[in-house]
PDB file of the backbone (N, CA, C, O) and the ligand in Angstrom, with CONECT records:
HET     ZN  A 101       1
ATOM      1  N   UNK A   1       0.840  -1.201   0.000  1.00  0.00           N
ATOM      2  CA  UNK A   1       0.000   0.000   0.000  1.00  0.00           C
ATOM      3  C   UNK A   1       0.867   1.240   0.000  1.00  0.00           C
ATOM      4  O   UNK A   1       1.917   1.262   0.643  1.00  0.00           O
ATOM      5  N   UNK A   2       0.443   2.276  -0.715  1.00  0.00           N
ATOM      6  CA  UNK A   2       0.941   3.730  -1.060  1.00  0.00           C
ATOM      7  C   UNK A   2       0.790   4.514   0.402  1.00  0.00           C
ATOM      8  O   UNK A   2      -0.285   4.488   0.999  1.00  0.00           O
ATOM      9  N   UNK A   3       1.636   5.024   0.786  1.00  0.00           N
ATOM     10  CA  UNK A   3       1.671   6.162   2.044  1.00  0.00           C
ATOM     11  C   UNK A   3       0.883   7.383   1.563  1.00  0.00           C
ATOM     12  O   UNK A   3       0.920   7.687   0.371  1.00  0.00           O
ATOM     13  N   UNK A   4       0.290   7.974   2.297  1.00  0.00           N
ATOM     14  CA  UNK A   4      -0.402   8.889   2.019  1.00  0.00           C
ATOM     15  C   UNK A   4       0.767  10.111   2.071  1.00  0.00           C
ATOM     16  O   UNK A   4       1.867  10.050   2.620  1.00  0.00           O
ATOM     17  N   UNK A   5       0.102  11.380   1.231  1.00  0.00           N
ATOM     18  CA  UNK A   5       0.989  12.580   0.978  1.00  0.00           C
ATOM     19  C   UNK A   5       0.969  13.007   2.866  1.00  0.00           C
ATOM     20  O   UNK A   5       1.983  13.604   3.227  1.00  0.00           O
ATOM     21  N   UNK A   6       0.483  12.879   3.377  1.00  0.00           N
ATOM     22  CA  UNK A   6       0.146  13.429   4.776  1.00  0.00           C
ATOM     23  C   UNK A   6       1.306  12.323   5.624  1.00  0.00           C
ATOM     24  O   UNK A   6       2.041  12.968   6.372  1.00  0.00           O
ATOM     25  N   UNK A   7       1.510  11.218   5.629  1.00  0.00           N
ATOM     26  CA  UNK A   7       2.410  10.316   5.858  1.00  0.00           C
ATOM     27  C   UNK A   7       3.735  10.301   5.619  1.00  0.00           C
ATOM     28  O   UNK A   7       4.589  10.037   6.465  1.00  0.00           O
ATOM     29  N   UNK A   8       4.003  10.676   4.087  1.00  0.00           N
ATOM     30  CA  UNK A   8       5.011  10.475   3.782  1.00  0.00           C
ATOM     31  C   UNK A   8       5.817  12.037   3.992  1.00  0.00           C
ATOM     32  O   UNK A   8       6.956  12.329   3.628  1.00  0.00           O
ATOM     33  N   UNK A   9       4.924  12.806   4.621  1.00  0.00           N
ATOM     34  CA  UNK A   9       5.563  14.272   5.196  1.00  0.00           C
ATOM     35  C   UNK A   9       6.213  14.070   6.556  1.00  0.00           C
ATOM     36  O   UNK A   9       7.347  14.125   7.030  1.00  0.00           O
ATOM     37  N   UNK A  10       4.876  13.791   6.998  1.00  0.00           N
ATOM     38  CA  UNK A  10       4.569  13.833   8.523  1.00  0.00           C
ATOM     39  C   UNK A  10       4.774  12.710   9.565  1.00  0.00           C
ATOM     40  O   UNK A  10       4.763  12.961  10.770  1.00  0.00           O
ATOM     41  N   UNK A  11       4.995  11.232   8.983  1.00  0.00           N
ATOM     42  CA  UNK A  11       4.693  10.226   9.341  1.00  0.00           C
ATOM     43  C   UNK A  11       2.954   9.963  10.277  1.00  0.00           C
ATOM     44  O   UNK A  11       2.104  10.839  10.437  1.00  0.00           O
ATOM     45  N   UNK A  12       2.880   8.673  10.697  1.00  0.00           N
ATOM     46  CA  UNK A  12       1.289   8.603  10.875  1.00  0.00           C
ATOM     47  C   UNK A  12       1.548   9.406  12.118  1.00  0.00           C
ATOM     48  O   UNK A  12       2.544   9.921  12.626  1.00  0.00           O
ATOM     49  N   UNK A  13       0.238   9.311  12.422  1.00  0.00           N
ATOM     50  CA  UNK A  13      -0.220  10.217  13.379  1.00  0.00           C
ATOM     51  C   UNK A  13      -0.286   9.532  14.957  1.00  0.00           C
ATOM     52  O   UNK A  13      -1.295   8.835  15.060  1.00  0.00           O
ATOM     53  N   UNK A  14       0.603   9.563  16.297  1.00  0.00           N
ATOM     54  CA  UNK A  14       0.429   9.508  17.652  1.00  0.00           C
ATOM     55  C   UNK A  14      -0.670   9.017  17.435  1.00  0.00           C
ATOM     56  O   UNK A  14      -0.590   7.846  17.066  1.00  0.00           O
ATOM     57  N   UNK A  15      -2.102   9.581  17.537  1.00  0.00           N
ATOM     58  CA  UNK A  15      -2.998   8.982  17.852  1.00  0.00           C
ATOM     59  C   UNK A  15      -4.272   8.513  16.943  1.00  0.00           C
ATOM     60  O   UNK A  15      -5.470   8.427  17.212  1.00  0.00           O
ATOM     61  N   UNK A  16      -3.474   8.228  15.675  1.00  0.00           N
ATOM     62  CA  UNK A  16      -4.413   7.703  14.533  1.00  0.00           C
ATOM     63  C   UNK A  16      -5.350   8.385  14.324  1.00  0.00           C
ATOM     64  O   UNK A  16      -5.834   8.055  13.241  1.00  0.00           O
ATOM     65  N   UNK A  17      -6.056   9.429  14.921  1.00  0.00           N
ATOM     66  CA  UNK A  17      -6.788  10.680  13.834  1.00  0.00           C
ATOM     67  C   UNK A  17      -6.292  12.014  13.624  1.00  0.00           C
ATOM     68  O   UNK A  17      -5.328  12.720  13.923  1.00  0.00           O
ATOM     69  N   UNK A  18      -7.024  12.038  13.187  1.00  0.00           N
ATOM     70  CA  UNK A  18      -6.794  13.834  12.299  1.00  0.00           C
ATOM     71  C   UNK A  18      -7.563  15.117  12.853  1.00  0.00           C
ATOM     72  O   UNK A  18      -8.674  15.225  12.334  1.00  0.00           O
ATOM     73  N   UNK A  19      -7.346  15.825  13.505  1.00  0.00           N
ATOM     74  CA  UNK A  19      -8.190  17.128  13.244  1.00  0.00           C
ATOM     75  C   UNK A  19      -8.111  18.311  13.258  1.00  0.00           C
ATOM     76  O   UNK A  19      -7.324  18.992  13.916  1.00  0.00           O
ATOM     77  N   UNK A  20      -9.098  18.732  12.372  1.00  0.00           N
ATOM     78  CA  UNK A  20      -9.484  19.356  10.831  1.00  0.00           C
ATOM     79  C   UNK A  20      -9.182  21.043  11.874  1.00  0.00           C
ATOM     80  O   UNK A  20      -9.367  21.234  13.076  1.00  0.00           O
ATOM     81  N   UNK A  21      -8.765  21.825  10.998  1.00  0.00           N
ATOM     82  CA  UNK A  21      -8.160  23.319  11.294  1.00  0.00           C
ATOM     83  C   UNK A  21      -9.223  24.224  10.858  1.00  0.00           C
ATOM     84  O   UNK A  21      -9.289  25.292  11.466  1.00  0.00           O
ATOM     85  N   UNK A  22     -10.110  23.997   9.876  1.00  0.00           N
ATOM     86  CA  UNK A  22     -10.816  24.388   9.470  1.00  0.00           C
ATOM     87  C   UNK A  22     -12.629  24.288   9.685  1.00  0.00           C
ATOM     88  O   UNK A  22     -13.486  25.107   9.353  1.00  0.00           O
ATOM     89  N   UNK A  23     -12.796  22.728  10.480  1.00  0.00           N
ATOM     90  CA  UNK A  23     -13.751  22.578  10.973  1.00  0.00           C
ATOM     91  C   UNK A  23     -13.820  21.981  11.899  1.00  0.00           C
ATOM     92  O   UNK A  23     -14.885  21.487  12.270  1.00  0.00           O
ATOM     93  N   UNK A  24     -12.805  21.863  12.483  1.00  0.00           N
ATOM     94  CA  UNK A  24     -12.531  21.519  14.499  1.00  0.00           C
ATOM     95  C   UNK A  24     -13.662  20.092  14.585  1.00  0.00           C
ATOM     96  O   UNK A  24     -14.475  19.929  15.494  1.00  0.00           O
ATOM     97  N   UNK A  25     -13.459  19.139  13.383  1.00  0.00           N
ATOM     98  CA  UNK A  25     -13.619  18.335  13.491  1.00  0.00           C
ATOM     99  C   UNK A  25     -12.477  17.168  13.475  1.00  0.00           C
ATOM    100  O   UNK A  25     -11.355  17.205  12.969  1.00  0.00           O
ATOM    101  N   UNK A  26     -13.088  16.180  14.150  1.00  0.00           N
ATOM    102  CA  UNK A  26     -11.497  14.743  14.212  1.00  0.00           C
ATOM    103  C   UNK A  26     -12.228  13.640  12.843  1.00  0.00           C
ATOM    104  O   UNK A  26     -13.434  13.507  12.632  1.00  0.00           O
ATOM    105  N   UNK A  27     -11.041  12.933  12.031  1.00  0.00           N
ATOM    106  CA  UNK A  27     -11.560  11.985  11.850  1.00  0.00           C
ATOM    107  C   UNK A  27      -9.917  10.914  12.200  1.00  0.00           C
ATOM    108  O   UNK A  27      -8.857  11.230  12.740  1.00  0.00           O
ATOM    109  N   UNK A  28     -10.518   9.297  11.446  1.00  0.00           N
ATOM    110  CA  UNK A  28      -9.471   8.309  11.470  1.00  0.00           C
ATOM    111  C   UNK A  28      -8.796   8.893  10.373  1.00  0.00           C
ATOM    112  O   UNK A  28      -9.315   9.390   9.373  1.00  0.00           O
ATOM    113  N   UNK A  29      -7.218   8.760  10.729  1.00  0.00           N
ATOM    114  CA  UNK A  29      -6.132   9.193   9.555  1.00  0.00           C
ATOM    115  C   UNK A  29      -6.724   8.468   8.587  1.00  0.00           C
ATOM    116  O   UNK A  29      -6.689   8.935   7.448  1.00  0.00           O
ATOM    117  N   UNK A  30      -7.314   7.329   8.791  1.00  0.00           N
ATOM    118  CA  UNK A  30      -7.016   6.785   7.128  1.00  0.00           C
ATOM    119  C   UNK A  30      -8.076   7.619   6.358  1.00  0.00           C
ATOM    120  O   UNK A  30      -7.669   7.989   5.257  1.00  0.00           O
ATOM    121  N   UNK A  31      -9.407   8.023   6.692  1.00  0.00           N
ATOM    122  CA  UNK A  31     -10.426   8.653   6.145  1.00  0.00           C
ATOM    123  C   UNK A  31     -10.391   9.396   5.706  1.00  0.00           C
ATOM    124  O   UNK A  31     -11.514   9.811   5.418  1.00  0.00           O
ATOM    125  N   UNK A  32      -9.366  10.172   5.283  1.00  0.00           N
ATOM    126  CA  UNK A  32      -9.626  11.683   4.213  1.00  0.00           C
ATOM    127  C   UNK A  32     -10.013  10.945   3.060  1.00  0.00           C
ATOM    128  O   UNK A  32      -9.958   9.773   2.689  1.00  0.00           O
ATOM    129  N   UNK A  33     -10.552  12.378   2.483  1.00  0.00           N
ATOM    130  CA  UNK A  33     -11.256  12.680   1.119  1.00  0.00           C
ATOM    131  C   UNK A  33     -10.303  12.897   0.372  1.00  0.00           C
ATOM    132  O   UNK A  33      -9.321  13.557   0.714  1.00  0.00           O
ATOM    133  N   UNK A  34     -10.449  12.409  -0.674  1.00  0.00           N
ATOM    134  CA  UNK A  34      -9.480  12.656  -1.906  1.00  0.00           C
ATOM    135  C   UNK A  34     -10.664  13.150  -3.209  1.00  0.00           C
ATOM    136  O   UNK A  34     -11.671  12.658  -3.718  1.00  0.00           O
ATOM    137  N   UNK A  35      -9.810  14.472  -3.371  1.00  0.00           N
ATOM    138  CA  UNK A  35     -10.009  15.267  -4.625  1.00  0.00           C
ATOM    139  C   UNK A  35      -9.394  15.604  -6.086  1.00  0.00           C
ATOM    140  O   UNK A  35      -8.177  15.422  -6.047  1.00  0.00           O
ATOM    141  N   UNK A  36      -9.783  15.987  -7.221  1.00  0.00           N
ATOM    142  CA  UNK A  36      -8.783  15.797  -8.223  1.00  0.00           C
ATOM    143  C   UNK A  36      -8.876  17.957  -8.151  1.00  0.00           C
ATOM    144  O   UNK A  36      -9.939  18.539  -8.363  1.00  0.00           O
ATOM    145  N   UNK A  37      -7.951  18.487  -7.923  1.00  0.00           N
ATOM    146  CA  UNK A  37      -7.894  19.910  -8.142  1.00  0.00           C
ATOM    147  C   UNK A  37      -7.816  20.110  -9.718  1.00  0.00           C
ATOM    148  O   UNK A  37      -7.547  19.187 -10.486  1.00  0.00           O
ATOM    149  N   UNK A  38      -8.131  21.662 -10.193  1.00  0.00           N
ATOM    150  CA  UNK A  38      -7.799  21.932 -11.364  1.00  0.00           C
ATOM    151  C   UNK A  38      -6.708  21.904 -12.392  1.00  0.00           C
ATOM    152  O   UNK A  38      -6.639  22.238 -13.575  1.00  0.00           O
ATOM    153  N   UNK A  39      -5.685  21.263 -11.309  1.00  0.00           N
ATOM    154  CA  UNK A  39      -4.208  20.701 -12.032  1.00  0.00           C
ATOM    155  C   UNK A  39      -4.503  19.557 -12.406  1.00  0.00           C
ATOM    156  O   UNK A  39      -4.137  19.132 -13.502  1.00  0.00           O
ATOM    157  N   UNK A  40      -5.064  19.004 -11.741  1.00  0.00           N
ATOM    158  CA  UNK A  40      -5.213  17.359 -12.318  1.00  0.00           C
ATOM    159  C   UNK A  40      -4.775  16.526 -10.950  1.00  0.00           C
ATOM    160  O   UNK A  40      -5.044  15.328 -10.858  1.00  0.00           O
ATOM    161  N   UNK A  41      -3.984  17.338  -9.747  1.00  0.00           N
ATOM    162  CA  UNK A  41      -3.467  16.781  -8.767  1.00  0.00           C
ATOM    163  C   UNK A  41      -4.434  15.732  -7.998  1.00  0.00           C
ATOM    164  O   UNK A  41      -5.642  15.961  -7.941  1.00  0.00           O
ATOM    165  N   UNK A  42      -4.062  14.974  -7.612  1.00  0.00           N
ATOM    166  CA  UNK A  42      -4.934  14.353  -6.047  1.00  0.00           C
ATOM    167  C   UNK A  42      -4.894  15.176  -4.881  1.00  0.00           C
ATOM    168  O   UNK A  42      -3.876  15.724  -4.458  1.00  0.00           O
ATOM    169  N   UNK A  43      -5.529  15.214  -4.599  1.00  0.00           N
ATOM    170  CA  UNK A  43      -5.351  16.286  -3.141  1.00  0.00           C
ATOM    171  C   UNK A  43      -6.120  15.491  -2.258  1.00  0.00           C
ATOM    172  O   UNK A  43      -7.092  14.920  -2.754  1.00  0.00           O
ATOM    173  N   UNK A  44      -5.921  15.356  -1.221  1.00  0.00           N
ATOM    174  CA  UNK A  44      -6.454  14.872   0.120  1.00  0.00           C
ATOM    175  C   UNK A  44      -6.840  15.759   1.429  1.00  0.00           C
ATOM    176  O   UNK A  44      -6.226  16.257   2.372  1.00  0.00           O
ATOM    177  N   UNK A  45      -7.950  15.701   1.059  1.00  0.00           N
ATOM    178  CA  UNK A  45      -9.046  16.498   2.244  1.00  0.00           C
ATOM    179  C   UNK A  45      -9.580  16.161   3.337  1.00  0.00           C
ATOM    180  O   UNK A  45      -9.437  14.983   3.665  1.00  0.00           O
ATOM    181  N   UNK A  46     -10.205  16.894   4.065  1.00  0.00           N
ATOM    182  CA  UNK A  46     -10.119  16.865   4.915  1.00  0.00           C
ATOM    183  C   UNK A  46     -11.840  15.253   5.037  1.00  0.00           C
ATOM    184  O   UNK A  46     -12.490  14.699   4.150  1.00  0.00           O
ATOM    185  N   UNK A  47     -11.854  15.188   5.921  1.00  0.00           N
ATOM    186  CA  UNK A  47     -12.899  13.818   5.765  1.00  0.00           C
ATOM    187  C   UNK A  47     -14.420  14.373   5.476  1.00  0.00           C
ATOM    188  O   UNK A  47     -14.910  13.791   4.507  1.00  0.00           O
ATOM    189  N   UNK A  48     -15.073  15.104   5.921  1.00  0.00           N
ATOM    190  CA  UNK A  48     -16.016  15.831   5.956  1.00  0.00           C
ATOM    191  C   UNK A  48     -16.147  17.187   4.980  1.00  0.00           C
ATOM    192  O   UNK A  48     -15.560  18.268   4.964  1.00  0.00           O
ATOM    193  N   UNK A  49     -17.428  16.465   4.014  1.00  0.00           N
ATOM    194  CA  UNK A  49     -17.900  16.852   2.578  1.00  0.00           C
ATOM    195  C   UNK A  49     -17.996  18.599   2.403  1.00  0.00           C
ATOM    196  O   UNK A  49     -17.727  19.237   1.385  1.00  0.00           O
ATOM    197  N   UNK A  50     -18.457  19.125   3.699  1.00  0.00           N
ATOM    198  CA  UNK A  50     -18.544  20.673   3.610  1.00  0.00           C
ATOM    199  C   UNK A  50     -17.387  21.637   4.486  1.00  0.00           C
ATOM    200  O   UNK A  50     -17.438  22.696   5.112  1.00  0.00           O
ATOM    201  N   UNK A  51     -16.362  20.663   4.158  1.00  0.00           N
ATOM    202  CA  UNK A  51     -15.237  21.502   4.428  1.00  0.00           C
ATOM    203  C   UNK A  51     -14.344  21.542   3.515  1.00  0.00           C
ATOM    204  O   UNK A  51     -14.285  20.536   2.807  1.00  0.00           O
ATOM    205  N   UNK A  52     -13.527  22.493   3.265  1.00  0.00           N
ATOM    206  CA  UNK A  52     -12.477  22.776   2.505  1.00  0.00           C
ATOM    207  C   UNK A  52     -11.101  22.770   2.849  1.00  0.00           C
ATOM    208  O   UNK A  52     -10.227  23.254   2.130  1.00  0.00           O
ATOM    209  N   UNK A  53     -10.890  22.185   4.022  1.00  0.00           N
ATOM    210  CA  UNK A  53      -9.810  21.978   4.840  1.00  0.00           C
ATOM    211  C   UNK A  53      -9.074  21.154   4.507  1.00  0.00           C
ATOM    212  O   UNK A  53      -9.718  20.110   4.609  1.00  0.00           O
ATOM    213  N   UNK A  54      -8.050  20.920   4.141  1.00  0.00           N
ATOM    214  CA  UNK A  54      -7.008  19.369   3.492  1.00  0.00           C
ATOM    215  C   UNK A  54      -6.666  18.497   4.405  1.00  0.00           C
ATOM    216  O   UNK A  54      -6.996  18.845   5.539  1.00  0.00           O
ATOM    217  N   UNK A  55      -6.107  17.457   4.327  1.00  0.00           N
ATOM    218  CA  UNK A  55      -5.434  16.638   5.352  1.00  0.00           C
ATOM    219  C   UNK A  55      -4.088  16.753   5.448  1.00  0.00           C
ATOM    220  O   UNK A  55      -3.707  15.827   6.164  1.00  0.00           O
ATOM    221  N   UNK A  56      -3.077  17.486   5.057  1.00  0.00           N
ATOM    222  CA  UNK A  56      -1.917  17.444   4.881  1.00  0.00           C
ATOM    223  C   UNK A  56      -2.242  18.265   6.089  1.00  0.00           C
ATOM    224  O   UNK A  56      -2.616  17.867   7.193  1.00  0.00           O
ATOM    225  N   UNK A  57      -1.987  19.713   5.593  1.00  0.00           N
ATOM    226  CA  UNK A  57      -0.980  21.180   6.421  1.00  0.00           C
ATOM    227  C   UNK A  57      -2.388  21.603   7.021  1.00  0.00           C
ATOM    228  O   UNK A  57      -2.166  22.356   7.969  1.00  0.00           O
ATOM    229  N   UNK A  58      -3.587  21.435   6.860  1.00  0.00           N
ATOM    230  CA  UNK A  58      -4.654  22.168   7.631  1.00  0.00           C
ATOM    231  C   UNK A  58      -5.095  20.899   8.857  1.00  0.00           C
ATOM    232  O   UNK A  58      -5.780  21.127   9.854  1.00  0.00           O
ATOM    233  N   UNK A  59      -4.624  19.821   8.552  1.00  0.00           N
ATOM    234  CA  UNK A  59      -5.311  18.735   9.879  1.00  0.00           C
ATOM    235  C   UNK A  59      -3.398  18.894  10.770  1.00  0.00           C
ATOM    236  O   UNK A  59      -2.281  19.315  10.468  1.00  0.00           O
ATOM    237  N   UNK A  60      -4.024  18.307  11.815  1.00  0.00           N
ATOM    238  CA  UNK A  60      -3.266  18.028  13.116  1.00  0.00           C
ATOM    239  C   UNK A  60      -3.013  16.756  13.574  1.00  0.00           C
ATOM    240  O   UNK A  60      -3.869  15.946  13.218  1.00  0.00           O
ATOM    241  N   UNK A  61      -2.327  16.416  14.089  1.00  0.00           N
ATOM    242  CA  UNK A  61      -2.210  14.907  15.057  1.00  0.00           C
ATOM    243  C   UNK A  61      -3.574  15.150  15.909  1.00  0.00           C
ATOM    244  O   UNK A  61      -3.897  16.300  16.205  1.00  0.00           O
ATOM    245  N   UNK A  62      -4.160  14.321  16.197  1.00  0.00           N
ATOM    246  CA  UNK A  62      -5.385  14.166  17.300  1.00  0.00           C
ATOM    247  C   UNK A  62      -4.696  14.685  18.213  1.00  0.00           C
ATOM    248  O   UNK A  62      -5.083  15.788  18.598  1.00  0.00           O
ATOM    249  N   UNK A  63      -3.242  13.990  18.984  1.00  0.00           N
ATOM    250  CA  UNK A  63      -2.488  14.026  19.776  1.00  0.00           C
ATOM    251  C   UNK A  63      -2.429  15.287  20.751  1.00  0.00           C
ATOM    252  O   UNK A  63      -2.687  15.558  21.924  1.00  0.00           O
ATOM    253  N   UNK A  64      -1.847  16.023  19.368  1.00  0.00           N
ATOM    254  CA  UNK A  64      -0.806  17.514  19.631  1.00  0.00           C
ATOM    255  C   UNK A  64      -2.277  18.052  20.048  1.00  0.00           C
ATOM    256  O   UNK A  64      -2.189  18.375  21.232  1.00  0.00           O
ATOM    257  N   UNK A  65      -3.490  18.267  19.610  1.00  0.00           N
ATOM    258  CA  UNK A  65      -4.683  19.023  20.265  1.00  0.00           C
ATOM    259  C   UNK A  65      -4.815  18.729  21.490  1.00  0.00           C
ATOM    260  O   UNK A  65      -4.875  19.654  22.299  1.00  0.00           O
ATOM    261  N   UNK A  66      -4.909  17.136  22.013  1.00  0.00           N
ATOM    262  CA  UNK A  66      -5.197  16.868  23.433  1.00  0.00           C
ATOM    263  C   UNK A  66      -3.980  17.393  24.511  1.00  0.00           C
ATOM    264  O   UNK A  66      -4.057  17.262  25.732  1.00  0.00           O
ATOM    265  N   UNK A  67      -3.099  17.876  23.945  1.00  0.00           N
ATOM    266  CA  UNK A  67      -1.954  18.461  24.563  1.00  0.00           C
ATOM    267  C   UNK A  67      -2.222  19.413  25.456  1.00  0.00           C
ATOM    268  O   UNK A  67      -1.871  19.271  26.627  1.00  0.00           O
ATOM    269  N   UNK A  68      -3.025  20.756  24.936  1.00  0.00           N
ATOM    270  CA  UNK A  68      -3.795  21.341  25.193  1.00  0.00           C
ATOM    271  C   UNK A  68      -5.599  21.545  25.819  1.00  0.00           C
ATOM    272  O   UNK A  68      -6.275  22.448  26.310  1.00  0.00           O
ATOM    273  N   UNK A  69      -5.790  20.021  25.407  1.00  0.00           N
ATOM    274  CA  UNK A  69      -7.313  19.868  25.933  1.00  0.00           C
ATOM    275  C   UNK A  69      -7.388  18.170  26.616  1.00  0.00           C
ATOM    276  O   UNK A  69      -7.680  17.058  26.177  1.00  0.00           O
ATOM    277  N   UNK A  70      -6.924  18.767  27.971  1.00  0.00           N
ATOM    278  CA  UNK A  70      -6.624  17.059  28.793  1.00  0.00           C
ATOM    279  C   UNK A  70      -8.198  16.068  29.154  1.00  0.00           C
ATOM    280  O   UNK A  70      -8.383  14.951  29.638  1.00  0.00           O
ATOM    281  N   UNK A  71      -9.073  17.099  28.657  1.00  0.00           N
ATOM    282  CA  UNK A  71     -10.427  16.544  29.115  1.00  0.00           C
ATOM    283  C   UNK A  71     -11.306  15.914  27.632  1.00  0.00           C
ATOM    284  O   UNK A  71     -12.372  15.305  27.539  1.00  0.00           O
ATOM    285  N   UNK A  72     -10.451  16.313  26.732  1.00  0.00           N
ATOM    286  CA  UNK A  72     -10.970  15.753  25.392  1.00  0.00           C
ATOM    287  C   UNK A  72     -10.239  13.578  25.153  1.00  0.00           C
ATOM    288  O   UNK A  72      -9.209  13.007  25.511  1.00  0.00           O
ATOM    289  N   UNK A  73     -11.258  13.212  24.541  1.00  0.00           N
ATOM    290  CA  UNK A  73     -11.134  11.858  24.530  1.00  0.00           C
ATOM    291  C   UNK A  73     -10.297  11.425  23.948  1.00  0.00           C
ATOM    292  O   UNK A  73     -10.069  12.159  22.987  1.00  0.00           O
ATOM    293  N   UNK A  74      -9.497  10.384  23.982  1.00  0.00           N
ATOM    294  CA  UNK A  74      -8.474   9.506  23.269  1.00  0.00           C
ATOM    295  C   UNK A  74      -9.254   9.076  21.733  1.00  0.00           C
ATOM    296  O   UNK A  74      -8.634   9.073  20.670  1.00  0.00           O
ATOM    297  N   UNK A  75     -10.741   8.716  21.859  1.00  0.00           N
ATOM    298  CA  UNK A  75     -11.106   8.656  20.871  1.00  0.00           C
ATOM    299  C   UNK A  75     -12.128   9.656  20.547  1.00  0.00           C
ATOM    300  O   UNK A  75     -13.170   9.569  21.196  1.00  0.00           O
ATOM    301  N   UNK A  76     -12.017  10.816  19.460  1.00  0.00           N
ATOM    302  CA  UNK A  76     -12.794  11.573  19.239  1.00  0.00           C
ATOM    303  C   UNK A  76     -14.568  10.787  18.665  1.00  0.00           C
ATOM    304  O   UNK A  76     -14.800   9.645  18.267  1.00  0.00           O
ATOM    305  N   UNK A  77     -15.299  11.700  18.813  1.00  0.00           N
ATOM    306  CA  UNK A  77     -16.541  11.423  17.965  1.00  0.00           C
ATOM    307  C   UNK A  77     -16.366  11.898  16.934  1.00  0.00           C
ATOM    308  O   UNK A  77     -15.758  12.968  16.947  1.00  0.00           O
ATOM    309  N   UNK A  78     -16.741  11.419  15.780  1.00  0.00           N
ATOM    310  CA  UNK A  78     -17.166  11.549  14.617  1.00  0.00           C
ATOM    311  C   UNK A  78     -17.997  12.463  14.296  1.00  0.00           C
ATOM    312  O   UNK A  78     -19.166  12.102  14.437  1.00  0.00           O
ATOM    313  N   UNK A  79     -17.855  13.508  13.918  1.00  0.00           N
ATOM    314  CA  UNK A  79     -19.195  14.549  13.175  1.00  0.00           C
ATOM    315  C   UNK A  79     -18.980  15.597  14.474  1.00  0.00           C
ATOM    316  O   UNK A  79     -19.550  16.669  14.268  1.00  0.00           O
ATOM    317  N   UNK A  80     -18.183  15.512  15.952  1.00  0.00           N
ATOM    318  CA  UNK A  80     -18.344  16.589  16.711  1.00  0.00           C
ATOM    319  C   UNK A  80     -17.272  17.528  16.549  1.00  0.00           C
ATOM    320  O   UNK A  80     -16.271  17.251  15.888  1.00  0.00           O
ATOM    321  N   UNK A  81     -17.507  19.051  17.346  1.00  0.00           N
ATOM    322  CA  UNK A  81     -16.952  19.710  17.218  1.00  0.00           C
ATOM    323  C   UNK A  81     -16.075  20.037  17.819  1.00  0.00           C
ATOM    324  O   UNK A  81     -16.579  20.843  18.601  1.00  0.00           O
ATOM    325  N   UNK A  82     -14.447  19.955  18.156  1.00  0.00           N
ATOM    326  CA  UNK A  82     -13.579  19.981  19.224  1.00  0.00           C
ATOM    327  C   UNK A  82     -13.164  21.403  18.959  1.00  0.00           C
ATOM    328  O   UNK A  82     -12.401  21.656  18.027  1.00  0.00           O
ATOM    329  N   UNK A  83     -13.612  22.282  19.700  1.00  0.00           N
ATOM    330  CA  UNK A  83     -12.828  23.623  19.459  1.00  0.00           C
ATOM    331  C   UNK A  83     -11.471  24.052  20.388  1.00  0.00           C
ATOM    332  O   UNK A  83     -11.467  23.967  21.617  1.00  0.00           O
ATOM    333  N   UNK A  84     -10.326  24.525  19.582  1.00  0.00           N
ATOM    334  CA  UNK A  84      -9.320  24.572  19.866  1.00  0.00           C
ATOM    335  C   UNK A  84      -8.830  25.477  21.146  1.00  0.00           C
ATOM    336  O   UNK A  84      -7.984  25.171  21.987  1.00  0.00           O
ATOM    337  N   UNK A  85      -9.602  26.671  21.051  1.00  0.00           N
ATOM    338  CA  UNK A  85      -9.948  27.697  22.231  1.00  0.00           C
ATOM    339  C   UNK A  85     -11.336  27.258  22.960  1.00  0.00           C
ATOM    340  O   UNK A  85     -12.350  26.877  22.374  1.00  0.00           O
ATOM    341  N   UNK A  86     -11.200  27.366  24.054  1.00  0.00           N
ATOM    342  CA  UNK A  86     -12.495  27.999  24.722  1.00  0.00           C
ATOM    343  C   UNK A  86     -13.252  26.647  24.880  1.00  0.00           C
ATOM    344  O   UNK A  86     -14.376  26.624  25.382  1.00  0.00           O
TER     345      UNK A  86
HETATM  346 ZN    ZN A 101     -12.517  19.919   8.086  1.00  0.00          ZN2+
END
């Protein structure tokens, strides 16, 4: 199997999800969206359809967030909103 562009930057992720910079949502690393941009590129997005957020440079380690938020879960929910402040 092919490493993802987010992988082969970053290596996987501490805590096997992702979340999103753009919609302070988590998903499983493996779940991004893949898009074809107007280059023709693949691009890999963020998991969730009404965001525009990528999985590379706009998602996070699950990890590095709980760093900062000791009361947030080892395993995020799906579809919720983890906000970074506040
Ligand atoms: Zn997002």
């Amino acid at each position: 199997m092919s490493k993802s562009e987010r992988e082969a930057m970053f290596g996987k992720t501490e805590s096997g999800y992702l979340w999103c910079l753009h919609c302070e949502r988590a998903y499983k690393e493996s779940e991004y969206r893949t898009e074809v941009n107007r280059n023709g590129d693949m691009m890999e997005m963020c998991h969730y359809e009404d965001c525009d957020g990528d999985a590379v440079i706009d998602a996070w380690d699950w990890a590095d967030l709980k760093e900062g938020h000791p009361d947030y879960p080892d395993n995020p929910v799906e579809g919720k909103v983890y906000p970074q402040y506040g």
